[in-house]
GUMARZA-820541 format. One line per 5 residues: number of its first residue (from 1); for each residue z, x, y of N, C-alpha, C. Coordinates in Angstrom, 3 decimals, padded with zeros to 6 digits, m for minus. Layout:
NUM) Z/X/Y/Z/X/Y/Z/X/Y; ...
This chain:
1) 000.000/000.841/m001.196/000.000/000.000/000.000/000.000/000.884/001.257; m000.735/000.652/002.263/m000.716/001.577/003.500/000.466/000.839/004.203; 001.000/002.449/004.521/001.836/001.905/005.690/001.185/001.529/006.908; 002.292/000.673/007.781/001.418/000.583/008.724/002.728/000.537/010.128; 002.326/001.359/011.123/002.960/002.074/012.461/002.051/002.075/013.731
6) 002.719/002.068/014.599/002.061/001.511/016.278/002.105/003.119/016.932; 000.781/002.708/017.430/000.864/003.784/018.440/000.276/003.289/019.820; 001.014/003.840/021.418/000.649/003.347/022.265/000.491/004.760/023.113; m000.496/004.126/024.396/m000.783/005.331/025.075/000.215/005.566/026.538; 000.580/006.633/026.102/001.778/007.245/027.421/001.440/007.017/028.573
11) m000.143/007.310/028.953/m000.323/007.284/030.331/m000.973/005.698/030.969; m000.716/004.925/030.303/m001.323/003.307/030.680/000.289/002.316/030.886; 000.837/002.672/031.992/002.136/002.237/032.245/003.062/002.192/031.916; 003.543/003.597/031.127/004.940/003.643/029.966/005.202/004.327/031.461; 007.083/003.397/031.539/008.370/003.731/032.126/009.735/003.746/031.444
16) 010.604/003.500/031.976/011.181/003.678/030.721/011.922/001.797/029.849; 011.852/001.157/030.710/012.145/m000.268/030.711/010.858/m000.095/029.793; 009.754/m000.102/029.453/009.032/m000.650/029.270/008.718/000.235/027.241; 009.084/001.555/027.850/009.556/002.083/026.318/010.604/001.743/025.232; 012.177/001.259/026.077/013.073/001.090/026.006/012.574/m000.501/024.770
21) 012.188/m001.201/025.349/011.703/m002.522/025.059/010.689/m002.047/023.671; 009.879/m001.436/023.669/008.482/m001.564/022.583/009.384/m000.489/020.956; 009.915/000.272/021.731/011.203/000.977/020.810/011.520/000.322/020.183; 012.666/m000.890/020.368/013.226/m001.386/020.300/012.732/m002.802/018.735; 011.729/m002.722/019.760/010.777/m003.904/019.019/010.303/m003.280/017.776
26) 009.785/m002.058/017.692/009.074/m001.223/016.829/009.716/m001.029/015.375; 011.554/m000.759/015.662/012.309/m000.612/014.806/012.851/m002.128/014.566; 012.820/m002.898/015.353/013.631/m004.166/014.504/012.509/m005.183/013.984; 011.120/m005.264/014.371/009.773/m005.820/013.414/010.007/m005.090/012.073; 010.168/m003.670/012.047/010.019/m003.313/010.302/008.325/m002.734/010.720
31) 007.646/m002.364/011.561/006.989/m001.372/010.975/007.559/000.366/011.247; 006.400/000.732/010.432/007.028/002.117/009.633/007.379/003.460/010.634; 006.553/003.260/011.893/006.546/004.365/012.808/006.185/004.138/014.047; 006.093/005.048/015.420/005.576/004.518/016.451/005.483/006.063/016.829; 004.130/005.931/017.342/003.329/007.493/017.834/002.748/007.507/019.155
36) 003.023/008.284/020.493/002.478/008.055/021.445/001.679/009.460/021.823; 000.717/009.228/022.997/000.064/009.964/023.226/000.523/011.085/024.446; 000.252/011.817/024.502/000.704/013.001/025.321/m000.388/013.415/027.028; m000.227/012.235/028.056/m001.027/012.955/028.824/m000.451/012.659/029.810; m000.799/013.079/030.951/m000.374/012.679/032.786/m000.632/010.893/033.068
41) m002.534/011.409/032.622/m003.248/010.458/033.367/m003.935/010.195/032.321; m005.343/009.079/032.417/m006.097/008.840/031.616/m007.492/009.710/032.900; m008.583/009.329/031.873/m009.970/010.197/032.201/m010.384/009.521/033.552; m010.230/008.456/034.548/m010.282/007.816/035.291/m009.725/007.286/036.293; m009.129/007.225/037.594/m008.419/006.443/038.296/m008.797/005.063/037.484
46) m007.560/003.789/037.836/m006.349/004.493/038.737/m005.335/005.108/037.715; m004.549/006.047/038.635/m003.175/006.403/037.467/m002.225/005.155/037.976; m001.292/005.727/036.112/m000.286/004.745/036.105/000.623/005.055/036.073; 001.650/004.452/035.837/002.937/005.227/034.734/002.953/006.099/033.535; 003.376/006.938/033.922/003.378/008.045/032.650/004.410/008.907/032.285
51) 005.438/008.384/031.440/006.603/008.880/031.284/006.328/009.963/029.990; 007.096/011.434/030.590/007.211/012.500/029.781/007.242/012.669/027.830; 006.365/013.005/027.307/006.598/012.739/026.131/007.951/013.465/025.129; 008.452/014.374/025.937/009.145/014.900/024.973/010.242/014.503/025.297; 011.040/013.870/026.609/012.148/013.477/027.226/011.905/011.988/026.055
56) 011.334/011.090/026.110/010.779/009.755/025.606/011.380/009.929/023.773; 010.863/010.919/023.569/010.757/010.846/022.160/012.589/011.294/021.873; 012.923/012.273/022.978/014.256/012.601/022.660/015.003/011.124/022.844; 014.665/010.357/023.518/015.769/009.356/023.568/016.048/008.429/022.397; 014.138/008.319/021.638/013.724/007.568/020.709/014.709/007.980/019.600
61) 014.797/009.478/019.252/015.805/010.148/018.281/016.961/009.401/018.375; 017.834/009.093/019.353/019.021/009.289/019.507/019.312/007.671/019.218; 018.206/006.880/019.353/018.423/005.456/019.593/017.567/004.330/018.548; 017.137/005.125/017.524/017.381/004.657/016.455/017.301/005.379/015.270; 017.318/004.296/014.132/018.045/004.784/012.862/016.997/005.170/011.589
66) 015.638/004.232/012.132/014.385/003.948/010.750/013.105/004.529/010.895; 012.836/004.241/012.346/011.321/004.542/012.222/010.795/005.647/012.598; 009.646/006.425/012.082/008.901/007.460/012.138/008.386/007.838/013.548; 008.636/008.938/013.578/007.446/009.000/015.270/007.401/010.399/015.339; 006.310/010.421/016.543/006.161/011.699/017.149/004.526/011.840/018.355
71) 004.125/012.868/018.532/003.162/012.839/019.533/001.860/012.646/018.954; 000.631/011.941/019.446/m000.562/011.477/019.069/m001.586/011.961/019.884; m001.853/013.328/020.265/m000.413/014.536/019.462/m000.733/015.249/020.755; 000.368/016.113/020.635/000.151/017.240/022.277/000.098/018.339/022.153; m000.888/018.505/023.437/m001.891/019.484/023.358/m001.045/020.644/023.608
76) m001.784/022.004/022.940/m001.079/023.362/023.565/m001.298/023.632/025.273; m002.471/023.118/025.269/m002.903/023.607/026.764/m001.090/023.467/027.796; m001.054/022.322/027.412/000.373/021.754/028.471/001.543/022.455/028.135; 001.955/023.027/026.895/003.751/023.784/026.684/002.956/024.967/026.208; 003.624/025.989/026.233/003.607/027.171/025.660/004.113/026.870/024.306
81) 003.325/027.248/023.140/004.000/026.710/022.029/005.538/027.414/021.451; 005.932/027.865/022.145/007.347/028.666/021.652/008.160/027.432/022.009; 008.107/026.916/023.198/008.957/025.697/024.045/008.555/024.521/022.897; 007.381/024.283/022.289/006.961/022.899/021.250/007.559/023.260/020.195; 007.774/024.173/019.614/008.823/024.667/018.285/010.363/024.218/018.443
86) 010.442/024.606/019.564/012.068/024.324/019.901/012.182/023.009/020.344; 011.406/022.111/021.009/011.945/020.800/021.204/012.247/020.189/020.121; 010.415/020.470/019.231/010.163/019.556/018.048/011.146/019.870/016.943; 011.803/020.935/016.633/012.948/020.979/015.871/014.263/020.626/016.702; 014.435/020.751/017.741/015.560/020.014/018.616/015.560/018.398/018.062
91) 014.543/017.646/018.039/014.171/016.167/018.346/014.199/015.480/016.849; 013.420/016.863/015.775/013.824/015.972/014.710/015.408/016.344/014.055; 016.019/017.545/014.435/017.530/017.209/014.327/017.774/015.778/014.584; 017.994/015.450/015.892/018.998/014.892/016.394/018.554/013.264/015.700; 017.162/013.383/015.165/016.624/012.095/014.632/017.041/011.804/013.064
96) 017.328/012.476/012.510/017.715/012.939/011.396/016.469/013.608/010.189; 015.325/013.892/010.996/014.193/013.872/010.390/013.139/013.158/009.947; 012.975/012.714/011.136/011.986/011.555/011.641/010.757/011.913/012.232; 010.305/012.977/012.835/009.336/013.676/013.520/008.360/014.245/012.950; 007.491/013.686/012.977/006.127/014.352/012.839/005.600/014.919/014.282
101) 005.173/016.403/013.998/004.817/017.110/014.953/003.480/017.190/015.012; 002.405/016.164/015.765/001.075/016.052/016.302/000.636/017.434/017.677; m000.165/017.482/016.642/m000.590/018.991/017.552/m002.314/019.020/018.111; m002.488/019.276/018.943/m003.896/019.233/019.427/m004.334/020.643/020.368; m005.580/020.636/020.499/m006.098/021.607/021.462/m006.429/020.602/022.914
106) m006.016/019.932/023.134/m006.337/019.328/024.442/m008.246/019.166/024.724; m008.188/018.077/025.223/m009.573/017.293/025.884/m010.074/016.832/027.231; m008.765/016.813/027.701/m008.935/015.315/028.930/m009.052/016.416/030.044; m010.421/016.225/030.551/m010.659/016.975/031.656/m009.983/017.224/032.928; m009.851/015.487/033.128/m009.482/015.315/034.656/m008.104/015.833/034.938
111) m006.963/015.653/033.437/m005.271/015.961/033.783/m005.697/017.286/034.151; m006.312/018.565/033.485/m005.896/019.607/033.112/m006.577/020.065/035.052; m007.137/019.712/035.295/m008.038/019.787/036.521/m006.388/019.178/037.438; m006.115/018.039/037.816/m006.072/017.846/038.894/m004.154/018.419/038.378; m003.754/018.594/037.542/m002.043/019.038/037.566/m002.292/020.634/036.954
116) m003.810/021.446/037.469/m003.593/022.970/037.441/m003.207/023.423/035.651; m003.897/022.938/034.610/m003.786/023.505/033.612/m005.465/024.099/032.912; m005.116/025.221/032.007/m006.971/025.898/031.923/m006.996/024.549/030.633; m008.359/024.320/030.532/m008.537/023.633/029.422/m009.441/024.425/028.677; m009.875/025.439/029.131/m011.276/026.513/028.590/m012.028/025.986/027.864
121) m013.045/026.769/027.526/m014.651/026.062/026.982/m014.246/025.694/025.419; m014.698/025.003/024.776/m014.459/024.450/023.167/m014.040/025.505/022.467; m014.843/026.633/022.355/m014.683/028.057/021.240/m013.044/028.563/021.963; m012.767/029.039/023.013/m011.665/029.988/023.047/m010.585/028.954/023.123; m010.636/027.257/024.090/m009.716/026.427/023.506/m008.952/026.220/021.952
126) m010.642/026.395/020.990/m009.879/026.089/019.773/m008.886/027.209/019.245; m009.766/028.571/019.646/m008.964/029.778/019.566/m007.483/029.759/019.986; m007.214/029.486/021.389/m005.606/028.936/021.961/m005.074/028.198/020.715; m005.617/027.226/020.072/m005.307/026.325/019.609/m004.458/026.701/018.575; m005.584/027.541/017.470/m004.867/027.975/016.343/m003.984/028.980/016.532
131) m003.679/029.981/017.549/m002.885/030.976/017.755/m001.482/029.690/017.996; m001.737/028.942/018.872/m000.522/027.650/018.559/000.346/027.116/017.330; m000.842/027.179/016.652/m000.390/026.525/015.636/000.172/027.678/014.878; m000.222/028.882/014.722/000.200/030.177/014.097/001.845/030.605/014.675; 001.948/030.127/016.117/003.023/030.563/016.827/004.255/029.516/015.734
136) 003.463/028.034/016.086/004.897/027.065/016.268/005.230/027.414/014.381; 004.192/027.023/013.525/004.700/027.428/011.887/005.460/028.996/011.469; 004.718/029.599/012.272/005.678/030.631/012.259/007.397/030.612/012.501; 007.345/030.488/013.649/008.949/029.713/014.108/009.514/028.623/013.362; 008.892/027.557/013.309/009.671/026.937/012.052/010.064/027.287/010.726
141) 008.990/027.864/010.513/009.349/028.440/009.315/009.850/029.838/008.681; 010.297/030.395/009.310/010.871/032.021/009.280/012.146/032.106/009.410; 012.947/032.567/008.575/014.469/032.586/008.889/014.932/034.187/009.600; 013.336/034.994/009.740/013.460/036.086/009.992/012.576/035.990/011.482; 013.003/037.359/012.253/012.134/037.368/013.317/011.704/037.571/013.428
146) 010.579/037.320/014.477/008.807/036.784/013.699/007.926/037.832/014.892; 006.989/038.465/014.837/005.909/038.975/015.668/004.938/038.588/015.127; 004.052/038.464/016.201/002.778/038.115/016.575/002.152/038.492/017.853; 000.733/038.692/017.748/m000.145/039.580/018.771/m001.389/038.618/018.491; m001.661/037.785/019.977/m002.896/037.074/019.999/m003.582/037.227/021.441
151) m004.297/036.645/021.275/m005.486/036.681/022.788/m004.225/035.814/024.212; m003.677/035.219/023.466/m003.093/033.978/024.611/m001.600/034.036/023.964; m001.343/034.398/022.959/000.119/033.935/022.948/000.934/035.557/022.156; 002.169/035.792/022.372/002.793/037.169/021.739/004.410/036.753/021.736; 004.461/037.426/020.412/006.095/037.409/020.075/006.017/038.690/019.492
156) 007.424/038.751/020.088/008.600/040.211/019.913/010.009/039.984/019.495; 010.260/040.078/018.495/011.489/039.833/017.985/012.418/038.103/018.615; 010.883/037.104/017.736/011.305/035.821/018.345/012.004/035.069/016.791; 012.968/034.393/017.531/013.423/033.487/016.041/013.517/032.223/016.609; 013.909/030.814/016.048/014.236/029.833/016.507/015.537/029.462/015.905
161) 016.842/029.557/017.051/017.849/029.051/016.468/018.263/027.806/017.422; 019.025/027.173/016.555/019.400/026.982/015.110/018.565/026.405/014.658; 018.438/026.915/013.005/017.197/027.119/012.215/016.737/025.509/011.992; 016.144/024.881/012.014/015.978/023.606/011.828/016.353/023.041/010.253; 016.695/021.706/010.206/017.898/021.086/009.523/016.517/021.529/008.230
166) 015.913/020.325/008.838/014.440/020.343/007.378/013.983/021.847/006.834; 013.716/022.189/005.843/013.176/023.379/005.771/011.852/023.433/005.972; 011.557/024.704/006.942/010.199/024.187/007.351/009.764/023.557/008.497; 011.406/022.585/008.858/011.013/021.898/010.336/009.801/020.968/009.854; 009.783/020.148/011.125/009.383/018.642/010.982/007.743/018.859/010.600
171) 006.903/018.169/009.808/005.482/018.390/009.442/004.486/018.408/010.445; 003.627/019.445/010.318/002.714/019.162/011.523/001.769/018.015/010.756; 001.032/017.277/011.918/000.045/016.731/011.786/m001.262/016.979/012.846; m002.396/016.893/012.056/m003.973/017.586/013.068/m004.685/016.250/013.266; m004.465/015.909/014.706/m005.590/014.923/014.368/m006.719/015.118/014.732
176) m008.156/014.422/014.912/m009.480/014.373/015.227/m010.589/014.823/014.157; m011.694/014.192/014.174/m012.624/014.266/013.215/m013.641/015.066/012.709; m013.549/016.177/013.729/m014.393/017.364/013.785/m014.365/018.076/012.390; m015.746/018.356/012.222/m016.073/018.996/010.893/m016.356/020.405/011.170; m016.239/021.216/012.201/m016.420/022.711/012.740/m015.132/023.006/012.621
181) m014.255/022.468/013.501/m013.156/023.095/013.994/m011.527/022.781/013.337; m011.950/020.891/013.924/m010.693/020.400/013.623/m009.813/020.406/011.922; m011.290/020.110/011.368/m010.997/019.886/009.564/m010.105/021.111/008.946; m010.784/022.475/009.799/m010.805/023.798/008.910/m009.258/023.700/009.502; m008.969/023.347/010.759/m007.397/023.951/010.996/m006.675/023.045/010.018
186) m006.892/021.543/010.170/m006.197/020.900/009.379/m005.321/021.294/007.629; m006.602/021.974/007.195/m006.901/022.334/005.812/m005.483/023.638/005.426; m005.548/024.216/006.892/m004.829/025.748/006.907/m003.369/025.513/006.952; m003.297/024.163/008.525/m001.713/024.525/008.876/m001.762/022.832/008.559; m002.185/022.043/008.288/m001.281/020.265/008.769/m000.721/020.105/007.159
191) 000.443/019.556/007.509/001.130/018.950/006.748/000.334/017.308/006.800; m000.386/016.574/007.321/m001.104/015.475/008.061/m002.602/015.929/008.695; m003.499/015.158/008.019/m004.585/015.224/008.720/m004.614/012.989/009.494; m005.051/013.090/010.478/m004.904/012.302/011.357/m006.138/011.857/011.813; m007.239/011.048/011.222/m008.513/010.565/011.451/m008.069/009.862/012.674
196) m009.253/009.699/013.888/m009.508/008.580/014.644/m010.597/007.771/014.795; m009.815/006.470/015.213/m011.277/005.931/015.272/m012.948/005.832/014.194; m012.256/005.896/012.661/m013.403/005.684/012.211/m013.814/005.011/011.239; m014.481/004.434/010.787/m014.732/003.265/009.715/m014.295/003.697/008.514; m014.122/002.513/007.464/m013.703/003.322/006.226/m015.002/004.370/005.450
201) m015.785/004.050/005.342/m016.843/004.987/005.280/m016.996/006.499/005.875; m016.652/006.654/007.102/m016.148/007.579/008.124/m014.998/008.412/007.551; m014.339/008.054/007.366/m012.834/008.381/006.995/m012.872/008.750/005.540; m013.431/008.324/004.554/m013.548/008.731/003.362/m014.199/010.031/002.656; m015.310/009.909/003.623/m016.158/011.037/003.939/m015.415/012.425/004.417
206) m014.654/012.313/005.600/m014.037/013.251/006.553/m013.033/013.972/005.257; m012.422/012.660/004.899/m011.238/013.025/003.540/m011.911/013.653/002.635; m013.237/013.620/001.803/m013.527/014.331/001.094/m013.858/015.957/001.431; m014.194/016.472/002.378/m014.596/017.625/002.964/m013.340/018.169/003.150; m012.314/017.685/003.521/m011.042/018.150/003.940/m010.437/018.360/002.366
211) m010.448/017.700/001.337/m010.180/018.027/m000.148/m011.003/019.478/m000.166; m012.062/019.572/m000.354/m012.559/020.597/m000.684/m012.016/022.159/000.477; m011.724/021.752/001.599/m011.476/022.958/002.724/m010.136/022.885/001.965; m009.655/022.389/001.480/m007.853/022.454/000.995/m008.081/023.467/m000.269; m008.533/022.959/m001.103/m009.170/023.594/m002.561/m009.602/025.045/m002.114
216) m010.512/025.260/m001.051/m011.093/027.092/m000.499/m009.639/027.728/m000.016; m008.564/026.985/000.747/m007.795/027.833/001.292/m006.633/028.083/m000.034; m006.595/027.274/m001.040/m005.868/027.594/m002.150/m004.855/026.528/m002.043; m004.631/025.522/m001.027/m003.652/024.322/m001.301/m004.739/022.882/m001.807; m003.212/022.318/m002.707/m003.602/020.853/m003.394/m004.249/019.908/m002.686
221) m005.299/019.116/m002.732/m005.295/017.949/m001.484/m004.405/016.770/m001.655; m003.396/017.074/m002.096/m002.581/016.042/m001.973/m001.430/016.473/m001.492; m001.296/017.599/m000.909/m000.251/018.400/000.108/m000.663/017.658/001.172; m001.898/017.137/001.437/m002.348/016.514/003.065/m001.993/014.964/003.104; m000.802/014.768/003.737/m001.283/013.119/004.032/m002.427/012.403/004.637
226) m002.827/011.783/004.277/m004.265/010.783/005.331/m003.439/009.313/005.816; m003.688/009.775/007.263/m003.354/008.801/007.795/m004.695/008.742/009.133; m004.896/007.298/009.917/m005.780/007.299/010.540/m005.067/006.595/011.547; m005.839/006.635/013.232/m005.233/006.112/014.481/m006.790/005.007/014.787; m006.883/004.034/015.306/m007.504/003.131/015.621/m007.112/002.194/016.335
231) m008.184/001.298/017.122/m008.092/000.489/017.816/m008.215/m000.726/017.014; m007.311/m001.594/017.358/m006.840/m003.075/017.553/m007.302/m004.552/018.405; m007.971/m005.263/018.096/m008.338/m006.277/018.406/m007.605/m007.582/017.780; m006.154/m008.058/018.202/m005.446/m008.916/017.067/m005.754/m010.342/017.917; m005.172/m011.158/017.318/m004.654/m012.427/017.820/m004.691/m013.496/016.425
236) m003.464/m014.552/017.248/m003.462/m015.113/016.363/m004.083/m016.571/015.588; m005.206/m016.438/016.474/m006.266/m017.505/016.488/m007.554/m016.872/016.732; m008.724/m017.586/016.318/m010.016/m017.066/017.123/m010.484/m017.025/018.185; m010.250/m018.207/018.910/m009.839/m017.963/020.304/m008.960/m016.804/021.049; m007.707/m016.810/020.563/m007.355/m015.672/021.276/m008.365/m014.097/020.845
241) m008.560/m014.072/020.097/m009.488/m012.864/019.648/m010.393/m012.842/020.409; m011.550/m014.385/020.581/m012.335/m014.419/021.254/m012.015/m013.844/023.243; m010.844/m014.316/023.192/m010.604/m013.754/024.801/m009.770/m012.481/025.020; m009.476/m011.871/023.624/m009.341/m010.544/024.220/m010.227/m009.292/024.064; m011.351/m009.902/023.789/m012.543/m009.101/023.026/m013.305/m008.929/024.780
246) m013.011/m009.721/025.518/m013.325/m010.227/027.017/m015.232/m009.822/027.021; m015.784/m010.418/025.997/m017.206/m010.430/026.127/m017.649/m008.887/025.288; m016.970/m008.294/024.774/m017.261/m006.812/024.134/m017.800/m007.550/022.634; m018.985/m006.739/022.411/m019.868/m006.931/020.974/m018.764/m006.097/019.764; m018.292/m007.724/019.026/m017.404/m007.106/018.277/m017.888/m006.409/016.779
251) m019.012/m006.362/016.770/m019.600/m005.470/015.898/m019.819/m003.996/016.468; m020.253/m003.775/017.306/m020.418/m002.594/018.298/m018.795/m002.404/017.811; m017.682/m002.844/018.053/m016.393/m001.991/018.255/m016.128/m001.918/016.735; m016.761/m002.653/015.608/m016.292/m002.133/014.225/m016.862/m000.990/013.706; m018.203/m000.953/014.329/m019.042/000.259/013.993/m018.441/001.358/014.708
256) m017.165/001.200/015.492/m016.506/002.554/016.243/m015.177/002.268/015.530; m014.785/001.854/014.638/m013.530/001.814/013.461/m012.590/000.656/013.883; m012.779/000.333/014.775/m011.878/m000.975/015.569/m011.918/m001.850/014.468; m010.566/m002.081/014.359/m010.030/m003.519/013.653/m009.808/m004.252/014.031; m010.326/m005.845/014.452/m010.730/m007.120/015.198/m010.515/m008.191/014.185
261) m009.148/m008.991/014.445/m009.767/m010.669/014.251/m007.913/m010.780/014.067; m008.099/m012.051/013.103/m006.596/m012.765/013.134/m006.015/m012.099/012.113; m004.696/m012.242/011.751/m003.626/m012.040/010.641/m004.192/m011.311/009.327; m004.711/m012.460/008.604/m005.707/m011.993/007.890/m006.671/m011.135/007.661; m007.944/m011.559/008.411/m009.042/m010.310/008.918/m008.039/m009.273/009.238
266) m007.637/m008.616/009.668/m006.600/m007.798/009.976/m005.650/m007.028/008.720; m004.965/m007.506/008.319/m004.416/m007.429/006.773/m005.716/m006.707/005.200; m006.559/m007.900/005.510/m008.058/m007.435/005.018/m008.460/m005.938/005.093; m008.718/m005.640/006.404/m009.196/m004.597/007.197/m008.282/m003.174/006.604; m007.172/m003.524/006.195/m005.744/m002.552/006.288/m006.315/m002.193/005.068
271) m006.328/m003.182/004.070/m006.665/m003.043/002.496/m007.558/m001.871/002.274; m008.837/m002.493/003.348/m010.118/m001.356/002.407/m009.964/m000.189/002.792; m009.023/000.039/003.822/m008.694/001.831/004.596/m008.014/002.521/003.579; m006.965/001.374/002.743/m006.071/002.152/002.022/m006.987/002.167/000.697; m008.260/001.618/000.501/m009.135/001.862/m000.781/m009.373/003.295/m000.825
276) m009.842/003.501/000.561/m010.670/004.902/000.759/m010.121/006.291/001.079; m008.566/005.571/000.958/m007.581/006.673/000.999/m007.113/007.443/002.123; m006.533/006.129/003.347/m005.778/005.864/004.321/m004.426/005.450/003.571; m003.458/006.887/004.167/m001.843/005.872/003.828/m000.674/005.561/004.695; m001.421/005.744/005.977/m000.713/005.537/006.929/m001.727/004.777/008.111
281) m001.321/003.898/008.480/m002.246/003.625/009.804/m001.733/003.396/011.292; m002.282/004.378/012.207/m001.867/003.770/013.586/m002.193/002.585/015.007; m001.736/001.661/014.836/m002.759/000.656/015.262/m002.258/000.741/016.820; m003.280/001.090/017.502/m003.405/001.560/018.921/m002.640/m000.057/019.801; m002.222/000.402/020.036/m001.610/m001.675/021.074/m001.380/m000.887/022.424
286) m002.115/m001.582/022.911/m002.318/m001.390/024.769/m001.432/m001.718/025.744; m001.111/m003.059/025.300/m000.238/m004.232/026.418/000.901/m003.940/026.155; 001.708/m002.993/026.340/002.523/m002.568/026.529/003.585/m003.549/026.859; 003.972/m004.662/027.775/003.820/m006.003/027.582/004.116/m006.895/026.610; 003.241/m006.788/025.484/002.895/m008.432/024.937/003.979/m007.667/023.767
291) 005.064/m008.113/023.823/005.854/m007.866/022.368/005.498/m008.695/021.972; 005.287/m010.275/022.371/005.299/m011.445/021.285/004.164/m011.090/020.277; 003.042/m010.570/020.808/002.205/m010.093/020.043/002.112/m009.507/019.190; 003.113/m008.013/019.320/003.562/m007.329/018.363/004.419/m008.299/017.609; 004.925/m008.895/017.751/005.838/m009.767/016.843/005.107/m010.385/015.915
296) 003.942/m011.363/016.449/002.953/m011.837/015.577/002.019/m011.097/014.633; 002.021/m009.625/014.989/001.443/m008.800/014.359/001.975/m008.402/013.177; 003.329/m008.183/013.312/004.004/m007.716/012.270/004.256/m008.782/011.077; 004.467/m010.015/011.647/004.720/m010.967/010.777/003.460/m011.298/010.048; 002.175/m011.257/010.619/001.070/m011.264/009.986/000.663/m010.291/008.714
301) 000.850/m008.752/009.162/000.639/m008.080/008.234/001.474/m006.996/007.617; 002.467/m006.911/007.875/003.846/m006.449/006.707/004.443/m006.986/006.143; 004.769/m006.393/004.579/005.365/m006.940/003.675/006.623/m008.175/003.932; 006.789/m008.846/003.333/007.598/m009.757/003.505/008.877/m009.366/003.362
């Protein structure tokens, strides 16, 4: 059975009333997790509210007891990854080991531009990227002190104390669909590979290539969880579907992995992801707002 967990986007009016609330909701509906995204702004005026992801997630730790979370996912460009080692084992302490650590090379042009961060060209970004990911597994995982010598990042007699509870510290997860870049890191360092946005066909595919990059580097493919992030089209009528679709060709948005319609259709939709070997799903919810929705959501398609 796929699980199934919410993810919403940080920079589309999260404050803290408004986190405080979807939190809240997240853990007492009974689904499995809640994953947010890591940015300032979105690619466009206008900006909104955009409350800090790692302050957010620390509170999330402290204030409840069940559900899964972590970042969807943040980029190196923004922390120095020595500072993402130490929160992310700070956060899943205090959670009791609840944290999945979403890791990315950053995208979004406009944040890195207008709040002064490099986003560099694709090749030496991804390069930053994996020296990131080399930094933060290192630190989690070393009970000894660790050196390293890279283009962008260096340690000299670095450790992370206190050693994190989990051994190993909290799992990374890689998301995005890239078959150059993203797959091969996935294959190396994720504890989680993290599809977006893509049909089950899409996703099955991506999963098979990522089996085989697992198999070349010498790990099982079943060391990798598959889980996928997607967009949401719910309601609990056709009508409401029909008016939150607000005139968008809802075939056009299935052919981009979007899951659209009522309770059912919906539930349906969950099924054939977990055929193709989805076991986690993140269902993107916007309205930050509409708990009743989420309410109806959950009651629609989690276990009884």
């Amino acid at each position: 059975m796929v699980e199934i967990a919410i993810m919403i986007e940080g920079q589309m009016g999260l404050n803290w009333p408004r986190w405080k609330r979807i939190v809240r909701a997240v853990e007492e509906l009974g689904f499995v997790g809640l994953y947010r995204s890591d940015h300032y702004t979105n690619p466009n005026p206008p900006d909104q509210d955009s409350l800090e992801l790692w302050v957010s997630l620390t509170w999330l730790a402290d204030n409840t007891d069940r559900i899964e979370f972590g970042p969807l996912v943040t980029p190196v460009s923004f922390r120095h990854p020595t500072m993402t080692a130490r929160m992310a084992s700070a956060v899943d302490d205090l959670s009791g080991g609840r944290l999945t650590l979403g890791m990315g090379a950053g995208w979004q042009e406009r944040e890195h531009h207008n709040y002064g961060w490099d986003l560099l060209p694709v090749p030496q970004r991804f390069q930053r990227f994996q020296e990131g990911l080399e930094v933060v597994t290192r630190l989690l995982r070393s009970d000894e002190p660790v050196e390293f010598q890279g283009a962008y990042y260096r340690l000299h007699d670095a450790i992370l104390l206190p050693r994190p509870a989990r051994p190993g510290g909290p799992p990374i997860l890689i998301g995005g669909n890239g078959v150059k870049r993203t797959l091969p890191l996935a294959a190396r360092y994720a504890a989680e590979w993290n599809g977006v946005y893509l049909t089950p066909e899409q996703f099955a595919e991506r999963s098979a290539l990522l089996d085989r990059l697992l198999v070349e580097v010498g790990r099982r493919p079943e060391e990798v969880r598959r889980s996928l992030m997607t967009g949401l089209v719910f309601g609990p009528d056709q009508a409401a579907v029909q008016a939150k679709l607000r005139g968008r060709d809802p075939q056009q948005l299935r052919e981009r992995g979007v899951i659209i319609g009522t309770g059912p259709e919906v539930a349906a939709a969950i099924r054939r992801l977990g055929e193709v070997g989805v076991q986690r799903v993140m269902l993107q919810w916007l309205d930050l707002d509409d708990l009743d929705g989420l309410a109806a959501l959950a009651e629609a398609v989690l276990p009884g």
